[in-house]
Phi, psi and omega in degrees: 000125169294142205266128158270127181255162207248153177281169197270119174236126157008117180266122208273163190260078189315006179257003183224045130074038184253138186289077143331093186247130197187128187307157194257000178236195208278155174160201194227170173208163171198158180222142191220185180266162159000304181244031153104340204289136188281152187261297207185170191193163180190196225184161148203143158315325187215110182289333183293292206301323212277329180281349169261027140296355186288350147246095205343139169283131026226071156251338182226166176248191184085162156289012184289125224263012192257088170295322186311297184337283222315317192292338166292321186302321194266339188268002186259295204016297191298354196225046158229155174227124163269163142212174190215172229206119161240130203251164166264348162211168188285313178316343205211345143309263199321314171332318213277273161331316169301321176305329183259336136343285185328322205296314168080048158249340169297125171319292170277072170286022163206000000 
């Protein structure tokens, strides 16, 4: 099955109160800078829960045990756009990810 993507937005800014839009079930995300060079990218049973580690506390939750991301994530904050992919299974999520693994373009490959 070919992964449908979301169009690409502004990754929002939990100190102005900005809305995270994502699937609540399994799929995928990637984030990238402005002018496109890719950042990162991951899978979850539930991607909305899973993007919000994506940042340092206590702007983000969760256990992400890769400080390094968050603090890139948080020190970009302005210059970064995400989009995410809702899958039908975690199986097909991963599916998803290996692919965008494959490019070997991400600042952050895992």
């Amino acid at each position: 099955m070919a992964t449908e993507w979301s169009d690409w937005r502004p990754f929002p800014d939990p100190r102005k109160s900005r809305t995270l839009t994502a699937p609540f079930g399994a799929g995928c995300y990637e984030l990238r800078h402005r002018d496109g060079r890719p950042v990162l990218f991951g899978t979850a049973g539930h991607v909305a829960y899973r993007m919000t580690s994506l940042l340092p506390k206590p702007f983000g939750t969760g256990h992400r045990s890769n400080a390094a991301k968050r603090a890139y994530v948080l020190e970009h904050l302005v210059d970064i756009e995400y989009r995410t992919s809702a899958s039908a299974t975690v199986q097909e999520a991963k599916n998803c990810e290996r692919e965008l693994k494959s490019s070997g373009v991400h600042i952050f490959r895992t």
